[in-house]
N, C-alpha and C positions, 0 to 999 in steps of 0.2 A: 504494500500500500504506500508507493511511493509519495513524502509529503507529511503523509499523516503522524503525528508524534503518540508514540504509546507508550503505556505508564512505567512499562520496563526499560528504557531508555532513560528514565528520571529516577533510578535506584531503586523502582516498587515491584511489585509480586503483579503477574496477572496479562500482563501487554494489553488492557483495555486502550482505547482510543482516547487522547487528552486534547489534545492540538492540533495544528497545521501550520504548515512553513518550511523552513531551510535554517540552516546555520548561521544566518543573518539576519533574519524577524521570523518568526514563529506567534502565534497567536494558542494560547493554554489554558486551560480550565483553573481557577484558583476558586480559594475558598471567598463566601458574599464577605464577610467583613474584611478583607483586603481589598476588594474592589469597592468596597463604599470607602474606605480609607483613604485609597488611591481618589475616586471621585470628588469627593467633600474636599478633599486638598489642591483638587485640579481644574475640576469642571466648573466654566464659567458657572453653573447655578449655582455651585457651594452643598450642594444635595444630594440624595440617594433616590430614589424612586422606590418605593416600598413593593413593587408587582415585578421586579425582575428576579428571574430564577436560572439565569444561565448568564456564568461571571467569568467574561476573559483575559487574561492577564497579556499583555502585548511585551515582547520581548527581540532585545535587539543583540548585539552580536555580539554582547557582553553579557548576556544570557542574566541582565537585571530588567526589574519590572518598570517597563516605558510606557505601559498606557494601560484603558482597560478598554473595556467593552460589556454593558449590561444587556441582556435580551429578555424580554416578559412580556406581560399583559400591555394592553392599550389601556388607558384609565375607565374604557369600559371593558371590563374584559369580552362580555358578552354579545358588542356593537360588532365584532367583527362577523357574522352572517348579515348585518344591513347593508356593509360594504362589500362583501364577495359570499352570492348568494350560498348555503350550506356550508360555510365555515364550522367547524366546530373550535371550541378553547382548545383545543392541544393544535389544529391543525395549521395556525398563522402564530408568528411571533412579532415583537416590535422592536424597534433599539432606541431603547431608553434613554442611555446615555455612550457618549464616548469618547472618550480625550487622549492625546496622544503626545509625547514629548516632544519639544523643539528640536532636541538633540538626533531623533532617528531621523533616515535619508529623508528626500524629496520623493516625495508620490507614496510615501507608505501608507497614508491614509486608504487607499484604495488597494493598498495590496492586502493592507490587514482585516478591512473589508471582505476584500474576496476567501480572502484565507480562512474566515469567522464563517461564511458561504459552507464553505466546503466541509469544517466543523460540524454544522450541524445540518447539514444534508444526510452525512454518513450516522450522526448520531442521534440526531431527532427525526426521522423519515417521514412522521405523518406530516409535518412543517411544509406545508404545500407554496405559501409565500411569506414576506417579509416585509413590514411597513415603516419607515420611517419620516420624520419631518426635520425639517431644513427651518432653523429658527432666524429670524430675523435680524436677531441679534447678534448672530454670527458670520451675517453677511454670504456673499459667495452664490446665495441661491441654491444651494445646495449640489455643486458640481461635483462635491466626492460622488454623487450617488448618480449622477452622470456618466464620470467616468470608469466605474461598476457597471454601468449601463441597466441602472434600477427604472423603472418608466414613471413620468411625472401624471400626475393627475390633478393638478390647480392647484391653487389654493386658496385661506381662508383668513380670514384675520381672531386673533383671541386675544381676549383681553388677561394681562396678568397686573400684579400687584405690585409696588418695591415698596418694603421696609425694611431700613438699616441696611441697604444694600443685596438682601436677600428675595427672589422674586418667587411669588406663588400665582397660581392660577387662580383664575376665578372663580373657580369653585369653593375653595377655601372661602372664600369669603361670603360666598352664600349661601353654603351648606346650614341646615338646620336640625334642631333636636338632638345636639351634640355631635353629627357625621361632622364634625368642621376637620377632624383630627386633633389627638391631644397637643401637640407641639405646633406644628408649623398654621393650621388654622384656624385655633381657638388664638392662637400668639395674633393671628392678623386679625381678626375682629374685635380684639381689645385695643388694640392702637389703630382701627380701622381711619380716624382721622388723623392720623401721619403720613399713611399708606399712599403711595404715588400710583397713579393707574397707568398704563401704557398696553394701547392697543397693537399688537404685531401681527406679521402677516408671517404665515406658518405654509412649507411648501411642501407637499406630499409624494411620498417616492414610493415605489412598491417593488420589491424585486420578485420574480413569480420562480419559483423553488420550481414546480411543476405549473409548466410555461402554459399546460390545457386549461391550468386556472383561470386565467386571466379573462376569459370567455364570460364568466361567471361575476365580474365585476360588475356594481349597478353605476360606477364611473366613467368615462370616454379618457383615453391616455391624450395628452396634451404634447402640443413640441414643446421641449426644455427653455425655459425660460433664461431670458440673457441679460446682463448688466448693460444699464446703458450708458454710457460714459456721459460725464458734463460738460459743460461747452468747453471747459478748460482743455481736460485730456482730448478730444475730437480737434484739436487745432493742434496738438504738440505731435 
C-alpha cells in the first residue's frame, strides 16, 4: 500500500492504517487533545469545534507536529441529506478546522489535503463526500480547495460575533433554554452588549469521495470564484 503509513512503522503492534505521505509531509492520526492543543494555539478562531472525530497531525521532514487537520459533523449533523439527497451521518464528513505551519514547503496545503483524501477513503469507506467552507476571513476564496479540485457550490453570508477577540457564531447567541453552550455561549450572551457583529460570506467546496454522489446534490456546482484585483494592482 504504497503511501499509506501503518502503525508498525511508528514502533506499535498490528500495521493498522495511521496516515498518508512520504518522508517529507505525511498526514497521521493523533490523539483529539493534541489537535485541539495544536488548534487553540494556531487557528485563527482560537477554538476547537466540539463535533470532530477524526484528528490529523500534519508532519514535515523532521517528522515534528506542523499542523493539524479536524474532520466531523457539520453543526447540523443531521442537514447533510437536505444537501445531498440520502446522506446518512457516517456517510459525509466536514473539515472543521485546519492550520498548517509557515515553516512547511509551498503548496503543502493541498498536498496535505489530498493526503487526509486518501486517509480516509481507505479508512472510512462509507465517507461518500466531503464538505468544506472557505471563511472570509481568510481571504483566498478558498483556492486550497480548488487546487484539490473540490467543486464550489456558492455561497452565503453568516453572521458571527467578536468578543475579546474571540468569534462565535450566531447561534450562540441565540440559542435558548440553556442550548447556548456552557462556555463559549452563555460567555457571549452575558456580555452580549460588547459583542461586535460581522456579517461574512462563507464559500462552499465539496469534494465527492464517490464522484456518483454528486448527482444526488439539491445544489448546481458553480465556476470557482476569482479575486478581483483593485484598481491599484490592475495598473501595476
Amino acid at each position: 500500500m504504497k503511501g499509506f503509513v501503518l502503525s508498525e512503522q511508528l514502533g506499535m503492534f498490528g500495521g493498522d492504517v495511521v496516515g498518508f505521505g512520504d518522508s517529507d509531509l505525511s498526514v497521521r492520526i493523533i490523539e483529539r487533545n493534541q489537535a485541539n492543543d495544536y488548534i487553540i494555539a494556531n487557528h485563527y478562531s482560537g477554538k476547537v469545534y466540539g463535533l470532530s472525530y477524526i484528528h490529523l497531525g500534519v508532519f514535515g521532514a523532521s517528522d515534528a507536529l506542523q499542523g493539524a487537520l479536524q474532520y466531523g459533523y457539520a453543526m447540523n449533523p443531521a442537514s447533510c441529506s437536505t444537501l445531498v439527497v440520502g446522506t446518512e451521518t457516517d456517510q459525509y464528513l466536514e473539515l472543521n478546522r485546519m492550520h498548517l505551519s509557515d515553516d512547511l514547503p509551498r503548496n503543502s496545503e493541498s498536498r496535505v489535503i489530498a493526503y487526509s483524501l486518501r486517509y480516509i477513503g481507505k479508512k472510512h469507506p462509507r465517507v461518500k463526500w466531503i464538505q468544506s467552507f472557505a471563511d472570509e476571513r481568510c481571504g483566498g476564496l478558498g483556492v486550497v480547495y480548488q487546487a484539490c479540485s473540490f467543486d464550489y457550490y456558492g455561497e452565503h453570508t453568516a453572521t458571527f460575533w467578536e468578543l475579546d477577540g474571540e468569534y462565535f457564531h450566531n447561534i450562540a447567541m441565540t440559542a435558548v433554554n440553556g442550548k447556548a453552550g456552557r462556555r463559549g455561549g452563555q460567555l457571549l450572551q452575558r456580555n452580549k452588549e460588547r459583542a461586535v457583529r460581522h456579517d461574512l460570506r462563507q464559500f462552499r467546496y465539496i469534494k465527492w469521495i464517490d464522484r456518483s454522489w454528486a448527482a444526488r446534490c439539491r445544489l448546481q456546482p458553480l465556476p470557482y470564484p476569482k479575486r478581483i484585483p483593485t484598481n491599484i494592482e490592475a495598473t501595476q
